[in-house]
KELOVEX-496723 format. One record per residue (C-alpha): x, y, z; residue in three letters; residue number from 1. Coordinates in nm, 3 decimals, decimal comma. Example, Ala and Ser with C-alpha at 12.3 -4.5 7.8 and 13.67 -1.06 7.14 Angstrom:
<pavex xx="1,230" yy="-0,450" zz="0,780" rest="ALA" nr="1"/>
<pavex xx="1,367" yy="-0,106" zz="0,714" rest="SER" nr="2"/>
END
This chain:
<pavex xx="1,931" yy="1,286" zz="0,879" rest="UNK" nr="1"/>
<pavex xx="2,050" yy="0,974" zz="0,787" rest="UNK" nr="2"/>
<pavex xx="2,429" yy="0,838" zz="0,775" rest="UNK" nr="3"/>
<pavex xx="2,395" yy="0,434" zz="0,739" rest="UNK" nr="4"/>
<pavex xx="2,500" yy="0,382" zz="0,354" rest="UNK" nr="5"/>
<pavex xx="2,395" yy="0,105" zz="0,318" rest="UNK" nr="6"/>
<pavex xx="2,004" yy="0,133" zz="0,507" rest="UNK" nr="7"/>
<pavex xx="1,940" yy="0,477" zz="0,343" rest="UNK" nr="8"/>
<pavex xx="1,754" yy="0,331" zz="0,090" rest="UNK" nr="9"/>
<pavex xx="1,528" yy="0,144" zz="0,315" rest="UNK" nr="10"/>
<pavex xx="1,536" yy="0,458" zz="0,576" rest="UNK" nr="11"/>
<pavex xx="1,451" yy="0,693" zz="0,324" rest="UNK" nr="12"/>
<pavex xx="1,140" yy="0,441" zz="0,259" rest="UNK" nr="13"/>
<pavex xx="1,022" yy="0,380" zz="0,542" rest="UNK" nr="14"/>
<pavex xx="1,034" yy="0,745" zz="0,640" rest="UNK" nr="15"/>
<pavex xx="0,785" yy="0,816" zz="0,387" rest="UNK" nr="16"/>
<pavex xx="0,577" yy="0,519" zz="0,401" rest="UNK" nr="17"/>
<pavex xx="0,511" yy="0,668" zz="0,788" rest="UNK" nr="18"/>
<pavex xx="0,485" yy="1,004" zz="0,691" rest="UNK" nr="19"/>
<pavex xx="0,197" yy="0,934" zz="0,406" rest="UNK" nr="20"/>
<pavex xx="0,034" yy="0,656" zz="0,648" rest="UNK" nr="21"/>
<pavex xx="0,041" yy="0,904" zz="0,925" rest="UNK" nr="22"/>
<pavex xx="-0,118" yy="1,181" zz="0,744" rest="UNK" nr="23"/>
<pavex xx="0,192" yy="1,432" zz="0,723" rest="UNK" nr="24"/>
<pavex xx="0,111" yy="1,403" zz="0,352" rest="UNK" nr="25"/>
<pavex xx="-0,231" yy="1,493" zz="0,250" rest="UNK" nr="26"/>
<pavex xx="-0,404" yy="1,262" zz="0,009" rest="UNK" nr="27"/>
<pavex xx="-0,364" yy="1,383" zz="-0,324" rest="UNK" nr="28"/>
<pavex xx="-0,081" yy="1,599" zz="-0,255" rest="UNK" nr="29"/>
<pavex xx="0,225" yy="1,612" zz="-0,455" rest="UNK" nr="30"/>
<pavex xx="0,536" yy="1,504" zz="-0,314" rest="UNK" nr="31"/>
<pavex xx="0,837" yy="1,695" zz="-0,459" rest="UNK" nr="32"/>
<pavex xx="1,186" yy="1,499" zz="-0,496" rest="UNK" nr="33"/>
<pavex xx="1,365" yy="1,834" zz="-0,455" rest="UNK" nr="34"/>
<pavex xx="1,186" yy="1,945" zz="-0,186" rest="UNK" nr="35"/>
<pavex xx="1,231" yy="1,559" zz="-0,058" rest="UNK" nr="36"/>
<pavex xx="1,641" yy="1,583" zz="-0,125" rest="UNK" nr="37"/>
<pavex xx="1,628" yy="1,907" zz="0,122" rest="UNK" nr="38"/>
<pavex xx="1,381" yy="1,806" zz="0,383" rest="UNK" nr="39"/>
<pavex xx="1,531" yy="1,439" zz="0,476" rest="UNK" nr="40"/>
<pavex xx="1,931" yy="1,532" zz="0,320" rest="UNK" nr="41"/>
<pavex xx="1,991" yy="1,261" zz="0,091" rest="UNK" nr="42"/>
<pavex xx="2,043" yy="1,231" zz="-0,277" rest="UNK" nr="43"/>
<pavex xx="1,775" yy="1,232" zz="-0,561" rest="UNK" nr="44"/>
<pavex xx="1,822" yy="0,858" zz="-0,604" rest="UNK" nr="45"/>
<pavex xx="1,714" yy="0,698" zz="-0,277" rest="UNK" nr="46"/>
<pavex xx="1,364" yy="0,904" zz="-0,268" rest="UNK" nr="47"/>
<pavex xx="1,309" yy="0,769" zz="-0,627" rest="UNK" nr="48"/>
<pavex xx="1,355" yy="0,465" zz="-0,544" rest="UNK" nr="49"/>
<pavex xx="1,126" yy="0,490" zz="-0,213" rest="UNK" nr="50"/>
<pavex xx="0,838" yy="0,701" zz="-0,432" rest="UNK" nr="51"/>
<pavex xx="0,897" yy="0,419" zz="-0,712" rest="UNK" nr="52"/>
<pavex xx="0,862" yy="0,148" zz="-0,481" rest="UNK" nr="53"/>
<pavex xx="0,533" yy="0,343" zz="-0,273" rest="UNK" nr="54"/>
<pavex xx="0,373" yy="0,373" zz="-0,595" rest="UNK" nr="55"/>
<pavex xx="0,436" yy="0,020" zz="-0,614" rest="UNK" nr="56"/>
<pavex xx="0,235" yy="-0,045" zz="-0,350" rest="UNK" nr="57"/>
<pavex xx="-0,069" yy="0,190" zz="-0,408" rest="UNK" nr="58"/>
<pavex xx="0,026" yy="0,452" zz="-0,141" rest="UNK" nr="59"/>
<pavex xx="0,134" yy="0,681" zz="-0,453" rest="UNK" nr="60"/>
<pavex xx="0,052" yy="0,738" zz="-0,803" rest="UNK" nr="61"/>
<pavex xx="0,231" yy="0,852" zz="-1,113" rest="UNK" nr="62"/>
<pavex xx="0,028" yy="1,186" zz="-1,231" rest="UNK" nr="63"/>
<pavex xx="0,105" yy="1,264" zz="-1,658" rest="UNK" nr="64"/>
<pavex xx="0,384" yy="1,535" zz="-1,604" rest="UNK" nr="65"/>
<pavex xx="0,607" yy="1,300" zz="-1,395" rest="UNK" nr="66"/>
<pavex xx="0,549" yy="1,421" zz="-1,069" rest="UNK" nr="67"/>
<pavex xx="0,373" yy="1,186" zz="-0,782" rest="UNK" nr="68"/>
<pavex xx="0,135" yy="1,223" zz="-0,522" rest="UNK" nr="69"/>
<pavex xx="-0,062" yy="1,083" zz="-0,234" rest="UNK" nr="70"/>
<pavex xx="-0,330" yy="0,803" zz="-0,379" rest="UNK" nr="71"/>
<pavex xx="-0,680" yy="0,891" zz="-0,320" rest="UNK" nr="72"/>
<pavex xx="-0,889" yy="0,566" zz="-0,237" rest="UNK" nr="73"/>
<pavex xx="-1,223" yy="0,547" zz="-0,386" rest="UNK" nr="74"/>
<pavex xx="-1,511" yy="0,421" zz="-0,220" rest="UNK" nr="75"/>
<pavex xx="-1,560" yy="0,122" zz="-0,438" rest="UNK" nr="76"/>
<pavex xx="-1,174" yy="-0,008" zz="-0,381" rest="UNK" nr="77"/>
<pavex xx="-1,212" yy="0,098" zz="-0,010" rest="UNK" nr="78"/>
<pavex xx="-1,549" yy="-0,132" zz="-0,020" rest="UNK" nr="79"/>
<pavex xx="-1,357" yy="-0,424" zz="-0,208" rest="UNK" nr="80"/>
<pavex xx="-1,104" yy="-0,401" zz="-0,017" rest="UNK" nr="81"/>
<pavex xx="-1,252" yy="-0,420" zz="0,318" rest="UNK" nr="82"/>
<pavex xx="-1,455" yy="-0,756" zz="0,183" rest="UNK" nr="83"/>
<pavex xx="-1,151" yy="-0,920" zz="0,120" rest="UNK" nr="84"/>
<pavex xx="-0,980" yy="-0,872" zz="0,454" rest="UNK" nr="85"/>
<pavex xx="-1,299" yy="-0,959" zz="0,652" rest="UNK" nr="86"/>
<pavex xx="-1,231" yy="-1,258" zz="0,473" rest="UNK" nr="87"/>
<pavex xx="-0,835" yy="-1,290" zz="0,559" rest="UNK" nr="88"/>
<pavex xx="-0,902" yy="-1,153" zz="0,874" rest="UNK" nr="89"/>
<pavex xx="-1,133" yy="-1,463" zz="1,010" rest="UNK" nr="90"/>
<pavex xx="-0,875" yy="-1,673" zz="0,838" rest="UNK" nr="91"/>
<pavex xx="-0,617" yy="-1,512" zz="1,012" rest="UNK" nr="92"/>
<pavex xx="-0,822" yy="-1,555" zz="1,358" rest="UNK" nr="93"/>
<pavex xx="-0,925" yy="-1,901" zz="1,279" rest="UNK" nr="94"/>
<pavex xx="-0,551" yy="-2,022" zz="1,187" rest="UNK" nr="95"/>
<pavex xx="-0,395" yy="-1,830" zz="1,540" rest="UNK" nr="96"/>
<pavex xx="-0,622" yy="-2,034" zz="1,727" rest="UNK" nr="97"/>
<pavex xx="-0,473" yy="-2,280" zz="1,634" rest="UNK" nr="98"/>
<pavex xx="-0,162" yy="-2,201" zz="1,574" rest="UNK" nr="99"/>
<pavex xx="-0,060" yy="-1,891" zz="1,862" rest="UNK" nr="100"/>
<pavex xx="0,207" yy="-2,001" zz="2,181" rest="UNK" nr="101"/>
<pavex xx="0,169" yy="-1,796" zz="2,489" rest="UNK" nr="102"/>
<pavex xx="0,391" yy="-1,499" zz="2,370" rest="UNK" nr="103"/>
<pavex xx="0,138" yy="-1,467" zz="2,067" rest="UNK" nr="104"/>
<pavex xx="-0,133" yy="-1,492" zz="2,315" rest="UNK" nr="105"/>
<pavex xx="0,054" yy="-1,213" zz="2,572" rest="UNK" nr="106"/>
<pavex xx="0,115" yy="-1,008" zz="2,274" rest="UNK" nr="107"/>
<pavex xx="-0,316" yy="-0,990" zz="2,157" rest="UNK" nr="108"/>
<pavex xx="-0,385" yy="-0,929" zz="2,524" rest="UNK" nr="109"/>
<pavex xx="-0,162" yy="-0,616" zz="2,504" rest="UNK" nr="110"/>
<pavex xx="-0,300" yy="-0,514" zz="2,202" rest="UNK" nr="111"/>
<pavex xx="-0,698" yy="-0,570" zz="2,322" rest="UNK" nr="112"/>
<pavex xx="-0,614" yy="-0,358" zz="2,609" rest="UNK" nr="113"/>
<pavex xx="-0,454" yy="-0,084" zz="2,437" rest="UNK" nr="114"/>
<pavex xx="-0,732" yy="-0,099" zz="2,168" rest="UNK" nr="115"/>
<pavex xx="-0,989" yy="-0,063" zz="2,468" rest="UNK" nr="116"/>
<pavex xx="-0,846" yy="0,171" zz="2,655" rest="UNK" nr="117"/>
<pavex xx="-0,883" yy="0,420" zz="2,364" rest="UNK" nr="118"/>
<pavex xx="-1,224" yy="0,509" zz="2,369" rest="UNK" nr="119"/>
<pavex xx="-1,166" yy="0,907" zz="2,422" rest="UNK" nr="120"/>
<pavex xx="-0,844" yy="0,901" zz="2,171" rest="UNK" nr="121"/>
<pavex xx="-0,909" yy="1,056" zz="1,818" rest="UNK" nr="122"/>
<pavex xx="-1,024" yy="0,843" zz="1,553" rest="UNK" nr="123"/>
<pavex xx="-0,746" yy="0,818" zz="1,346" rest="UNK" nr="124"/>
<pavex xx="-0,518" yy="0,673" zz="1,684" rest="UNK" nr="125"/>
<pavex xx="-0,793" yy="0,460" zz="1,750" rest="UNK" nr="126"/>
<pavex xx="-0,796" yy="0,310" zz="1,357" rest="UNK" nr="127"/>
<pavex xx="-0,374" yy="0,258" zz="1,452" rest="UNK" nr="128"/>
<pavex xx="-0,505" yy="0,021" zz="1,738" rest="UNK" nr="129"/>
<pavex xx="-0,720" yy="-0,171" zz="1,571" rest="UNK" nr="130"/>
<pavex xx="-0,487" yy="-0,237" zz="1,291" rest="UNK" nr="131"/>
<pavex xx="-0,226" yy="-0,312" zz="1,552" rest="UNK" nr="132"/>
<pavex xx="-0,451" yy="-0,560" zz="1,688" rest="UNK" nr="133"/>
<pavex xx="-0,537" yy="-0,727" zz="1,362" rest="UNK" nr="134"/>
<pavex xx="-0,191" yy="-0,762" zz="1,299" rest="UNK" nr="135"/>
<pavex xx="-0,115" yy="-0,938" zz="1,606" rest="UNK" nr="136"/>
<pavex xx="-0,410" yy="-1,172" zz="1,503" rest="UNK" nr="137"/>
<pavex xx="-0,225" yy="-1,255" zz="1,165" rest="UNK" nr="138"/>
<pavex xx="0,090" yy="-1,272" zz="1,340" rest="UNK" nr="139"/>
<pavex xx="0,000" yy="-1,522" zz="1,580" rest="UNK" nr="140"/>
<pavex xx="-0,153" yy="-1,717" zz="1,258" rest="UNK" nr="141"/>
<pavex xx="0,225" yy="-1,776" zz="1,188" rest="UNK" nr="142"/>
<pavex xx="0,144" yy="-1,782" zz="0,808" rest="UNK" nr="143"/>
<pavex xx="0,348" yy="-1,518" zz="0,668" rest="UNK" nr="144"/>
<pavex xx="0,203" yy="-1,503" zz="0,329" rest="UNK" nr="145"/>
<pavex xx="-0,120" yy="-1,415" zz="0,487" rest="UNK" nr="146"/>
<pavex xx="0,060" yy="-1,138" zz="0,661" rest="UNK" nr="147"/>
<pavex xx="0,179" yy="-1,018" zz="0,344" rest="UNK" nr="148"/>
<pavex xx="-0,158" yy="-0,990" zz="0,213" rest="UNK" nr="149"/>
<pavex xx="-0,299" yy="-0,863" zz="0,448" rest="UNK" nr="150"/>
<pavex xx="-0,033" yy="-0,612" zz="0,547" rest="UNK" nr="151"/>
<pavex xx="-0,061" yy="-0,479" zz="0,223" rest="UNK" nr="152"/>
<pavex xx="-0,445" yy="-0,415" zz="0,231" rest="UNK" nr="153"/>
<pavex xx="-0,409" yy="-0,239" zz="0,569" rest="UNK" nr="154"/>
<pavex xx="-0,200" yy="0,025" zz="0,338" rest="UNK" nr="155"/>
<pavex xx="-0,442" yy="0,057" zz="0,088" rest="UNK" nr="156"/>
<pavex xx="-0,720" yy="0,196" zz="0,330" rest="UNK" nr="157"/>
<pavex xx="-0,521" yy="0,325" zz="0,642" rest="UNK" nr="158"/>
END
């Protein structure tokens, strides 16, 4: 599946950083690095490193007999979390305003419209478009630790 040497690290990561954020992995499920090997045919070494580095970032956690699985978010840390990026988030909108060019600008108006436009779409692709939007907001802010943060929290609760 994949035959870059040198990018199968990161392919092998992002892979399953898409897979768990799109739902292919169920939270609380167990991901199995054998099963993992077979499925995306790569060694056992690049999908440690991936579920090492996922866990890393709260998308996985380490369960007593070694094995990992899909992090359950409780309602507290989803609560938390969404108070801090209401937070980041006007910060993000208040620093694009004054910081966004025109393609920052044509790239927000692209992402409005495809956020309106999905009124009939399924919740979960409408929760996609308003992330995407948000991210364009933080983008145009052209402060990239704050779109580090806040990249990260859209992880934690996607």
């Amino acid at each position: 599946m994949f035959n870059k040497p040198g990018l199968i690290r990161e392919e092998v990561y992002s892979h399953l950083k898409n897979a768990i954020l799109e739902g292919d992995f169920v939270t609380g499920e167990k991901l199995a690095e054998l099963e993992l090997v077979e499925r995306l045919g790569v060694s056992r070494t690049p999908i440690r490193e991936a579920m090492q580095r996922l866990t890393q970032e709260g998308l996985l956690e380490s369960v007593a007999n070694k094995s990992v699985r899909v992090r359950k978010i409780g309602v507290q840390e989803a609560r938390e979390t969404y108070a801090v990026r209401e937070i980041l988030d006007a910060l993000a909108a208040k620093t694009a305003a004054l910081m966004s060019n025109t393609q920052d600008l044509e790239r927000l108006v692209l992402a409005l419209e495809r956020l309106e436009q999905a009124g009939d779409q399924p919740f979960k692709t409408q929760t996609k478009l308003d992330l995407a939007f948000h991210r364009e907001i933080a983008k145009a802010s052209h402060n990239a630790v704050l779109l580090e943060h806040l990249t990260a929290l859209e992880y934690k609760v996607a």
